[in-house]
N, C-alpha and C positions, 0 to 999 in steps of 0.2 A: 467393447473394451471398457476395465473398468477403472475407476482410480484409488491409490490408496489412501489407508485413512489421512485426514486431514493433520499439519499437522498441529495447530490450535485446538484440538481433539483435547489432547492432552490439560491446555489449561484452562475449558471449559469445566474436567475435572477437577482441577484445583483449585477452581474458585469461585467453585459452588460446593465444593468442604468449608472456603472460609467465611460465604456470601450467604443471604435466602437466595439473592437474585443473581442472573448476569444478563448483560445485554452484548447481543454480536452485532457490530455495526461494519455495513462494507458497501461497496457499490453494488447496483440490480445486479441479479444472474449470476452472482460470484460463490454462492453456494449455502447461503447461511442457513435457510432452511433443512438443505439435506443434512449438513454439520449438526441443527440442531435435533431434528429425528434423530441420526444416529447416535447422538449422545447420550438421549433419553427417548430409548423407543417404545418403554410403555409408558409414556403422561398426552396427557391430552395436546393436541394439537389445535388451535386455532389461529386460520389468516383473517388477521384484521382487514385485508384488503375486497374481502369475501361477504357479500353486502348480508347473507344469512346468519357468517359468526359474527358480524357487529353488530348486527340486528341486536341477536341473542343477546350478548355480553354487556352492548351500552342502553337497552330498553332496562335492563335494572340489574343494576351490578351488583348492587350489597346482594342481592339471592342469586347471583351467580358465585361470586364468591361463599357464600354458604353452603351452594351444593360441590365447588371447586376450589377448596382452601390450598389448595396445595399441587404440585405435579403436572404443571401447565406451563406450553408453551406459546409463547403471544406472538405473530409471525408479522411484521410490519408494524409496528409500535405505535410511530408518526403518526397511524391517520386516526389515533385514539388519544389525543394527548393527557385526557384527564385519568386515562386510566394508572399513570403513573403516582397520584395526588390518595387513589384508594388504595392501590398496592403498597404504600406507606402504613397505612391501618391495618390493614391486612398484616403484612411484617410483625409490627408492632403490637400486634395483640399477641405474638409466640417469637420474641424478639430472639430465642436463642434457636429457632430450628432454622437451620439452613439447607440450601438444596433443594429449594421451591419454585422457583421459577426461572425461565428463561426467554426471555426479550431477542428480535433481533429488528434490526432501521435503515433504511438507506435513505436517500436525497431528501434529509432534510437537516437544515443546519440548528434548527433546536434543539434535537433530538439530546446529544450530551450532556446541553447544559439543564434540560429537564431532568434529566436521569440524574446530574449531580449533585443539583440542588435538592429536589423532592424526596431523592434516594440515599442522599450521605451517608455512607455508612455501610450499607446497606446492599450496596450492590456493584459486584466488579466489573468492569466494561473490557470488550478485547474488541480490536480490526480485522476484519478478515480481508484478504485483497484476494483477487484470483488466484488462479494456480501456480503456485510456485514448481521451479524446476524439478522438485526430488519428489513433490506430487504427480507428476504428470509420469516421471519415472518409475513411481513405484516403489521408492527409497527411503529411509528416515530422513530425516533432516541430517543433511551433514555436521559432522565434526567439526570442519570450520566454526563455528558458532559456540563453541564450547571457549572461545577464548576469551568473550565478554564476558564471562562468569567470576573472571577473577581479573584485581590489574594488571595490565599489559606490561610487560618490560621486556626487556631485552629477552628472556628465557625465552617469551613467545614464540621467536623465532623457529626455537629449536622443536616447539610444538607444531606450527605450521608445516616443518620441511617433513616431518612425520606424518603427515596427513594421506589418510588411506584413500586411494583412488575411487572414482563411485564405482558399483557393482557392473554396473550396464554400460553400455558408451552411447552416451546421453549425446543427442546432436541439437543441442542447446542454439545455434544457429537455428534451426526448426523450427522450438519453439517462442524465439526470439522474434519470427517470421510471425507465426500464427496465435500468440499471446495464452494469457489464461483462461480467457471464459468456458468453464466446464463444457457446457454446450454444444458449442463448436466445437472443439477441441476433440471431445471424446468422440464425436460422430463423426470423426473423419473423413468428410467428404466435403469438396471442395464449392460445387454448388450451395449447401446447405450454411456452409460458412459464409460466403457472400450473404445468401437470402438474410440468415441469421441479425449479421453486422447492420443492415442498410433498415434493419426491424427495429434493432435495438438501438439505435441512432435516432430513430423517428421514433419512439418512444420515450425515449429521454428527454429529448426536445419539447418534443406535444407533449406529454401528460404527466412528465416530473418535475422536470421545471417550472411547466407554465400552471400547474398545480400548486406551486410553491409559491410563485411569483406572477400570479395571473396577469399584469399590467406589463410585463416584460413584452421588448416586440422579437418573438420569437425568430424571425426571421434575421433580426441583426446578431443575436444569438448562436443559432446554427452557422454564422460566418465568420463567429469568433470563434465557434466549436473549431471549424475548419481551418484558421488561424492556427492556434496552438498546436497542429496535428504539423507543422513547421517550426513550429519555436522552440518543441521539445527540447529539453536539455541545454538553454540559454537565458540567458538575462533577459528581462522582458522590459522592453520600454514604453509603459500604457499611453505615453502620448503618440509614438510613430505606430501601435497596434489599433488606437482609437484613430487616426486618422485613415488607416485603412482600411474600417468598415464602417466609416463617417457616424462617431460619436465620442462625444468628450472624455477626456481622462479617468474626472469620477465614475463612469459608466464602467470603463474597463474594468477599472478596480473593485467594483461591482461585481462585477462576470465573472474575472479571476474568483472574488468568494463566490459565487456561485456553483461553480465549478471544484473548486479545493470544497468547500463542506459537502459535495453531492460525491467524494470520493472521486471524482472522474481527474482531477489535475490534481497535482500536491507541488503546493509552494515549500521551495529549501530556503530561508532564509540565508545570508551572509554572515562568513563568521567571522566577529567582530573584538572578539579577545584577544587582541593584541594592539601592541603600543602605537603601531603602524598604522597612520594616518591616509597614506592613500589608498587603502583598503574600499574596494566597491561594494554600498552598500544596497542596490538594489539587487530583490530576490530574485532567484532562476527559478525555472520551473519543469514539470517530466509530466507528460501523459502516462497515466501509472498505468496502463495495458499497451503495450506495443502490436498486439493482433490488432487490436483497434486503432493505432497512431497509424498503422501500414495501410488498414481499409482506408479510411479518410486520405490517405494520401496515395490513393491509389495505385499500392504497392502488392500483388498479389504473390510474385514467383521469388524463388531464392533470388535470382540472375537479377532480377527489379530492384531484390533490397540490395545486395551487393554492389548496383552499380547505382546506386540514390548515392548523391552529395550531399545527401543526410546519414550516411550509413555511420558514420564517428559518433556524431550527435546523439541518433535514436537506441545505438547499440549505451551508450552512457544510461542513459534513461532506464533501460532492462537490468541494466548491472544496477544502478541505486536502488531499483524496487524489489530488486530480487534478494539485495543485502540487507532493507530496510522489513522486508517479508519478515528474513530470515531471525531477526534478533524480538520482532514483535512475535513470533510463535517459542521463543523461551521465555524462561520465570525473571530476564534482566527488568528491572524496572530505572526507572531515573537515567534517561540517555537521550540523547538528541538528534537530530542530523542537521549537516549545512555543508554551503562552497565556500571556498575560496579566493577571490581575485581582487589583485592589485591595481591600477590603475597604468603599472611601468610592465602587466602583462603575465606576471606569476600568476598562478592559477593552481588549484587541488580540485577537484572533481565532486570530492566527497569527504564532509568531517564530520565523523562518530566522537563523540563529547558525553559521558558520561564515567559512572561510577569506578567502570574500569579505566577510567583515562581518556586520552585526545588519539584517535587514531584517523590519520590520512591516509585516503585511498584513490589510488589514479587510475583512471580507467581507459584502457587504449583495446579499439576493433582490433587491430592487425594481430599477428600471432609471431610476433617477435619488437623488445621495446629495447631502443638503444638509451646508450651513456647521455646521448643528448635529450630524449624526453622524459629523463629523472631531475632535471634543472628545478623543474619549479617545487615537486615534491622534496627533493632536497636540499632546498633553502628553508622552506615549510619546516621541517623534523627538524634541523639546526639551528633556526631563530626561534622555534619554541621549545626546544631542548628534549624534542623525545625519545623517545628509545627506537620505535620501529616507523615504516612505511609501509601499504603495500600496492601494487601493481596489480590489476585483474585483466587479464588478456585475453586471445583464443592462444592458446598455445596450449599443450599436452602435456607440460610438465613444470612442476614447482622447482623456482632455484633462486638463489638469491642474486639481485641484482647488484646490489653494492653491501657493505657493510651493515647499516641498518634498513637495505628493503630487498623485499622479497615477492616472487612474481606466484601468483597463487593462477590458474587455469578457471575461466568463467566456471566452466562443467562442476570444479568440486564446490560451487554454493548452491 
């Protein structure tokens, strides 16, 4: 089986017309490499993590770049930090030719602010996250996404109810189950995906982390990993999650970054633009692979997740990453994400905050959402005066729910 193109494909190309450089950064295994072959499959290829090409490239760089000014791709960045300090020179001795290189990073949280300081200018940065739905399908990117292109208003609606069904009948439960890592994924076989998961867990652990953060006690670690693989899609409280792998608050808070800059967790801050004072503002958080949230919580078979009393929560988590995917592989720039929640129990799931506006989105497992679980999103849209809502469900078909919200089907993101 194979997959189709990616689909950040597209603004690799276009920002390397406006860049010399770009850098793809995402978690192990998530594909950056093949993404970058493909992009440019005749320029040279080197993994920094490959003790021959670093040999070569950091034993003397100025005559590597002599014999390689151009048309190279540098595969794990991180473990070469200076090379960012000469690809500056390089640049800037042909400050107008673009389309020269490409970078890609994972676990490490210097990496950006190397690239943004050293690079200003100079070089466009995209996230790749695993597979998204319409990759694994085989589909564009859906249409849904063409609506942050422009401000949201009221008309939106009338663009959403027109929204073409996807081509295939995607059983997004499936891959809700088994997540993105190309890997597993594509090799469909159910042994191979265990071996896979319990590799790439012990590798993360052992050699990325503790590569990063060699004084770390690995062990208290891997039982915070294990932690968060519960917490998915909740307010995290670092003193009752420090108490329960016996270490202090600052520690947690530690780990969380740990964790959010190695790509593996992503912190939603709370959103806090409004007058409303008892608004919560500790940040929640989502395992951004849910194949991976299921193995750690040793969740193998559909009948497993469906009957988890996490099944609300970790389906939340697939839907933000899967919406969050979806707007980073367009050209929107300037937009955010966060939750919601009161302290008297209103709650939104998910707030899109950018150029195009304030959009609320509620996410419910089941496959039908009553008048009663529109309470909190429709206080939400009326004390901040918006025009739309939306509902992301398992259900079959787009309708609106009340006046200003409308129920859109997991499948069509």
């Amino acid at each position: 089986m194979s997959v189709c193109l990616r689909n950040q494909y597209h603004n690799i190309n276009r920002l390397l017309e406006i860049f010399p450089a770009v850098l793809i950064l995402g978690v192990r295994q998530c594909g950056k490499s093949t993404l970058s072959k493909l992009a440019r499959k005749d320029w040279k290829y080197y993994d920094l993590e490959n003790s021959k090409d670093y040999d070569y490239i950091s034993s003397d760089i100025d005559f590597f770049f002599k014999e390689n000014p151009t048309n190279i791709i540098f595969d794990e960045a991180q473990e070469f930090p200076s090379l960012f300090k000469n690809l500056r020179g390089i640049i800037d001795a042909n400050r107008d030719q673009n389309n020269r290189f490409i970078l890609t990073g994972s676990s490490s949280p210097e990496l950006i602010e190397m690239a943004s300081n050293t690079l200003a200018g100079r070089i466009g940065i995209i996230e790749l996250g695993t597979l998204k739905l319409n990759e694994i399908s085989k589909n564009k990117l859906p249409d849904f996404y063409d609506i942050f292109s422009n401000e949201i208003t009221s008309e939106t609606l009338t663009k959403l109810k027109e929204l073409i069904p996807p081509k295939e009948d995607i059983d997004s439960l499936d891959i809700f189950l088994k997540g993105g890592y190309p890997s597993p994924v594509l090799k469909q076989n159910q042994i191979f995906y265990e071996e896979w998961m319990e590799n790439y867990f012990q590798t993360y652990i052992n050699r990325d982390v503790k590569k990063l953060f060699p004084k770390m006690d690995s062990i208290k670690y891997r039982r915070f990993v294990g932690m968060l693989s519960e917490l998915s899609g909740t307010i995290i409280n670092k003193a009752q999650l420090g108490r329960s792998i016996d270490v202090n608050e600052v520690t947690i808070r530690d780990y969380l970054e740990i964790a959010h800059k190695t790509f593996f967790w992503r912190m939603i801050p709370s959103y806090e633009k409004t007058k409303i004072k008892s608004v919560t503002k500790m940040p929640k958080g989502v395992l951004r692979d849910t194949g991976f949230l299921h193995y750690l919580s040793n969740i193998y078979t559909r009948e497993q997740m469906l009957r988890s009393p996490r099944f609300g929560q970790n389906f939340e988590s697939f839907v933000i990453e899967e919406i969050i995917k979806g707007i980073q592989a367009t050209s929107v720039k300037r937009w955010d994400y966060y939750y919601y929640r009161t302290k008297n129990g209103i709650e939104v799931d998910l707030i899109l905050d950018g150029k195009f506006g304030v959009l609320p989105i509620e996410i419910k497992s089941g496959s039908s959402t009553t008048i009663k679980d529109l309470k909190s999103l429709n206080y939400f849209i009326e004390s901040q005066n918006l025009p739309i809502g939306i509902v992301i469900n398992n259900d079959d078909q787009i309708k609106m729910l009340s006046e200003k919200i409308i129920q859109i089907p997991v499948s069509y993101l």
